[in-house]
C-alpha positions in Angstrom: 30.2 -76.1 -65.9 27.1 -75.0 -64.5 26.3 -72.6 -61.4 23.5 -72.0 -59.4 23.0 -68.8 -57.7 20.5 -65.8 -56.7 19.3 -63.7 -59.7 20.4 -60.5 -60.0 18.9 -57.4 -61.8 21.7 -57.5 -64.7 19.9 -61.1 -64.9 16.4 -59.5 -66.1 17.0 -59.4 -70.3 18.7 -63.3 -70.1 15.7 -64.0 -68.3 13.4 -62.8 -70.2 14.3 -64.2 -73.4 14.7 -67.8 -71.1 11.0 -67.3 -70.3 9.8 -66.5 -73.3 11.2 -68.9 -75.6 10.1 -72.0 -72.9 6.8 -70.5 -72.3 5.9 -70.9 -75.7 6.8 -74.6 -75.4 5.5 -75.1 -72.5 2.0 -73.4 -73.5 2.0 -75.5 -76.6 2.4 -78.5 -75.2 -0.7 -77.7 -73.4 -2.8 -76.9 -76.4 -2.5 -72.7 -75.0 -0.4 -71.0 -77.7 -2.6 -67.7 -77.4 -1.9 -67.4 -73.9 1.0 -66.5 -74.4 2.6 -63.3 -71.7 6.2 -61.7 -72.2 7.8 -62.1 -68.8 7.6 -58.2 -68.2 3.8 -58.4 -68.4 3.9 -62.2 -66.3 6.3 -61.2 -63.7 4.4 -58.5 -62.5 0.9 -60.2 -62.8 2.3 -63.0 -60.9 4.8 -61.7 -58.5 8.0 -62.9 -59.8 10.2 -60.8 -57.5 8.4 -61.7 -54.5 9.4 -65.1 -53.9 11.8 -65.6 -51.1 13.5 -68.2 -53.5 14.8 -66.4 -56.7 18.0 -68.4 -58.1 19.4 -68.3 -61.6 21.7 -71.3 -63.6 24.8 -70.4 -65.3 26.3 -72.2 -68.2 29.9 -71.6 -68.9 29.1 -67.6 -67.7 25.9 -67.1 -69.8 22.3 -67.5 -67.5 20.4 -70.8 -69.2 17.9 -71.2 -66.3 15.8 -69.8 -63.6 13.5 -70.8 -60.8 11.2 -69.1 -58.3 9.9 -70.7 -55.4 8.5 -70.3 -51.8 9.0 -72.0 -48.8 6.5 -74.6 -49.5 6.1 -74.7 -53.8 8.2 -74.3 -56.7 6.5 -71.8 -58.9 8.7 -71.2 -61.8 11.1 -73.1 -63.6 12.5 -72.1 -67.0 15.4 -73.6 -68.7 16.7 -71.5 -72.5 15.1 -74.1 -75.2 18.3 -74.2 -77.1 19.7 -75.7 -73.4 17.0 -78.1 -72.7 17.7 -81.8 -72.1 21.1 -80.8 -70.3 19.8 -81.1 -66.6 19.7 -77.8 -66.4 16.0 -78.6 -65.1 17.0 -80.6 -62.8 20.2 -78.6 -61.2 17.5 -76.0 -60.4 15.2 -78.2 -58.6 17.7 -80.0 -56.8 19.1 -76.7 -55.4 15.7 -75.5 -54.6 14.6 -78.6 -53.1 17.9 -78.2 -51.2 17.8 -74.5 -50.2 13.6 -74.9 -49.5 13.3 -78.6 -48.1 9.6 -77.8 -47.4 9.0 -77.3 -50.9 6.3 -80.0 -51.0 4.1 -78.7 -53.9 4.4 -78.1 -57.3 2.0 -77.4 -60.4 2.7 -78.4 -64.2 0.1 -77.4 -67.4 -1.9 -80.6 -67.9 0.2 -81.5 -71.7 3.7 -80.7 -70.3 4.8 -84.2 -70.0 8.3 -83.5 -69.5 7.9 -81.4 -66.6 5.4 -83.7 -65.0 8.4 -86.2 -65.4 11.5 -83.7 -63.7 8.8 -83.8 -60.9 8.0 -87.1 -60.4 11.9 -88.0 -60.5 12.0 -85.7 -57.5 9.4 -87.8 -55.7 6.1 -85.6 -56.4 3.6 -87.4 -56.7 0.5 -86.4 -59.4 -2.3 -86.2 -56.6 -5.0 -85.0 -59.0 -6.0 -82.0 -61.7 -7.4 -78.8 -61.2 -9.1 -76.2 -64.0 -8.9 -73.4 -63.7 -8.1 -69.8 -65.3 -4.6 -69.1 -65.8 -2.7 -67.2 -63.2 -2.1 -63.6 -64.9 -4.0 -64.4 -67.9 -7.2 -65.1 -66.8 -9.2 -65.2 -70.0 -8.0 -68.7 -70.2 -8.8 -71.8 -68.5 -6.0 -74.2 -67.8 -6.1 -77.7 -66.4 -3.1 -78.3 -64.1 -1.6 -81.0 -62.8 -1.0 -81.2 -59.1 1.9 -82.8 -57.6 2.4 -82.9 -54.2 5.6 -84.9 -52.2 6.8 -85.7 -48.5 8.8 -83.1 -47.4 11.4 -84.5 -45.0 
C-alpha cells in the first residue's frame, strides 16, 4: 500500500539514496552522466528544504519517492529505481497537483522521455526548450524541456 505524506528528517538517508540512484538515470538519459551531485551537495545548491511543498511516498513502510514543489512548479520528483514503473511517479504528482492546484509549471532534462510523458498525462503541455547551465552544477549546459498546463 502506498502513502503519501510530509518528509521528515529521519527521511534524509532514504532520500538520499532515492535521489541518487534516479539522478543518475535521469542524467543519462540526457547524455549528462558527469553532472552528476549527491543530494547533500544538490539539496543545498538548490534549496531542497525550502519548498513549501516537501512530501515523501511510502511503500509497505519503506520511503520509495519524494517530491518538492512550490505553489506554482513541481521541482523535484524522484521515485527509488528498483520501484520505478509502479506509479509511484504518478501518486506524487497527483498529491501535489492536489495539495498545490496552481502548480502550472514543470521542467524535465531534454532525453528524459519518461518524465516528459508522467507530465503530459497530467495535462502539461511541452511549450518549448530552454539551454541553459544546470541549476547547482553550473559547469554544464542542459537543455530542458518546458511544460506548462492550465491550472484550474
Amino acid at each position: 500500500m502506498l502513502t503519501i505524506r510530509n518528509y521528515e528528517q529521519t527521511d534524509w538517508n532514504e532520500i538520499k539514496g532515492i535521489h541518487d540512484g534516479a539522478r543518475k538515470i535521469e542524467l543519462e538519459l540526457a547524455g549528462l552522466s558527469d553532472a552528476f551531485l549527491p543530494l547533500e551537495t544538490a539539496a543545498e545548491r538548490e534549496g531542497l528544504f525550502e519548498y513549501p511543498g516537501l512530501f515523501v511516498a511510502e511503500l509497505e513502510h519503506t520511503v520509495a519517492g519524494f517530491a518538492a514543489c512550490t505553489e506554482e512548479e513541481l521541482a523535484w520528483l524522484y521515485v527509488d529505481p528498483e520501484k520505478m514503473r509502479r506509479g509511484i511517479g504518478r501518486s506524487l504528482t497527483e498529491y501535489a497537483l492536489k495539495k498545490f492546484p496552481g502548480i502550472s509549471y514543470v521542467e524535465a532534462l531534454k532525453g528524459n522521455e519518461p518524465a516528459r510523458k508522467l507530465y503530459e498525462n497530467f495535462g502539461f503541455t511541452v511549450t518549448n526548450t530552454e539551454t541553459g547551465q544546470m541549476p547547482g552544477n553550473e559547469d554544464f549546459t542542459v537543455e530542458v524541456y518546458v511544460l506548462k498546463r492550465q491550472a484550474p
